[in-house]
C-alpha positions in Angstrom: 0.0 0.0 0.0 1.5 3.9 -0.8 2.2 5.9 1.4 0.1 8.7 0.3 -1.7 11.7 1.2 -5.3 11.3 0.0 -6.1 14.6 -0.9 -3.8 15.2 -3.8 -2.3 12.5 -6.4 1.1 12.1 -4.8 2.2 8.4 -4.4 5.6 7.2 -2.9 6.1 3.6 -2.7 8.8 3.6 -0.2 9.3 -0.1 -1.4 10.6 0.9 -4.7 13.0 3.9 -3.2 16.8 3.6 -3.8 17.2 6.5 -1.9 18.7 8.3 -4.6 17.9 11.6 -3.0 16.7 13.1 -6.1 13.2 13.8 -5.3 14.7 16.1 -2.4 16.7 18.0 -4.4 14.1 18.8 -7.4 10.9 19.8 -5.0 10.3 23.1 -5.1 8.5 22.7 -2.0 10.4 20.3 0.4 7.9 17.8 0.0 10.3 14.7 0.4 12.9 14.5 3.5 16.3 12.1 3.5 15.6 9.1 5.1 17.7 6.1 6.5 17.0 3.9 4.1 14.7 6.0 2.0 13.7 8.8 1.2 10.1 10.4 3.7 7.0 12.1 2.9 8.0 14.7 5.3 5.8 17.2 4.0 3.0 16.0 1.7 0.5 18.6 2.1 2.8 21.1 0.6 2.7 19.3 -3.1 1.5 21.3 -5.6 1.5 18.3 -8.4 4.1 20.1 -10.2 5.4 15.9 -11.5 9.4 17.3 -11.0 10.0 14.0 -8.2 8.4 11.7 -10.4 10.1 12.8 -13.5 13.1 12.8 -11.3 12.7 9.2 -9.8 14.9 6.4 -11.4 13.1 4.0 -9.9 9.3 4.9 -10.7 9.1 4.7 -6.8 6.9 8.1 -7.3 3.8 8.8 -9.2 1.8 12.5 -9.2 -1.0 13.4 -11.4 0.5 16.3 -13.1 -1.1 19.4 -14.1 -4.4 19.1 -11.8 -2.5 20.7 -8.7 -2.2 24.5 -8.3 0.7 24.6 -10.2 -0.8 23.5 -13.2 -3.1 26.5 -12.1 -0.6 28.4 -11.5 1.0 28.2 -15.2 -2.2 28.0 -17.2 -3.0 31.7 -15.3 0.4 33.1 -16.0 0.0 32.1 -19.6 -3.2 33.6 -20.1 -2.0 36.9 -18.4 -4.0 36.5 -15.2 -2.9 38.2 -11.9 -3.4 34.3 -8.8 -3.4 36.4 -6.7 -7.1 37.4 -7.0 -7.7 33.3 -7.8 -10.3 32.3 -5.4 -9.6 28.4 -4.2 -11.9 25.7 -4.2 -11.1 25.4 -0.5 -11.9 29.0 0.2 -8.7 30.6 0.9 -8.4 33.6 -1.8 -4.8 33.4 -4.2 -2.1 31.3 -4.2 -0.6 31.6 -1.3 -3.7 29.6 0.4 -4.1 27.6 -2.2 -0.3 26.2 -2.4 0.5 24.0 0.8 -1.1 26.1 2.9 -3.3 25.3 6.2 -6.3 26.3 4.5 -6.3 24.0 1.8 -8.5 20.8 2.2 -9.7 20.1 -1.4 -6.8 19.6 -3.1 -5.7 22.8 -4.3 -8.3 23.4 -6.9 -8.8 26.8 -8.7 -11.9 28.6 -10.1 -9.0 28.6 -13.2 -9.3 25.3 -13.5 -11.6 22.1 -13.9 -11.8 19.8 -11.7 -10.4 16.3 -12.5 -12.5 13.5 -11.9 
């Protein structure tokens, strides 16, 4: 069973882990800690589904839905000239900065910028 964190699409089979470190150094968002004998979800809530561990990951140990997270958000609104910080979230914290790992955030990050996956 994955260790996961259910309200985003992050996976991390700790099975699989070589403990490369390479998922710790290419999160933006310290998502992933050094372990022992493998690398931790020391931080899950803060994933934005950006992909950059999985894409990273030799071993396939990590999968991430990419480009339903506020990242994917975040880029679509740059790219079409929009300002996040007036995004409202799904989870009712107004811009980004709610909507990006923080406390507030219990839906998975969703933007009115965005559909929903299902």
């Amino acid at each position: 069973m994955p260790d996961s964190y259910a309200e985003n699409t992050l996976r991390f089979y700790a099975e699989k882990c070589i403990n490369c470190r390479r998922c710790t150094e290419v999160c933006p968002h310290g998502v992933f800690a050094e372990g022992e004998k493998t690398a931790v979800l020391g931080n899950p809530r803060a994933c934005m589904e950006c992909g950059a561990c999985a894409k990273n990951c030799p071993v396939q140990a990590i999968s991430v839905q990419s480009g339903v997270g506020c990242a994917s958000a975040m880029i679509r609104a740059a790219l079409k000239g929009k300002d996040m910080d007036g995004a409202e979230c799904s989870c009712g914290g107004p811009g980004a900065s709610s909507c990006c790992g923080g406390e507030a955030c219990e839906e998975g990050c969703r933007t009115d910028s965005q559909e929903k996956a299902v």
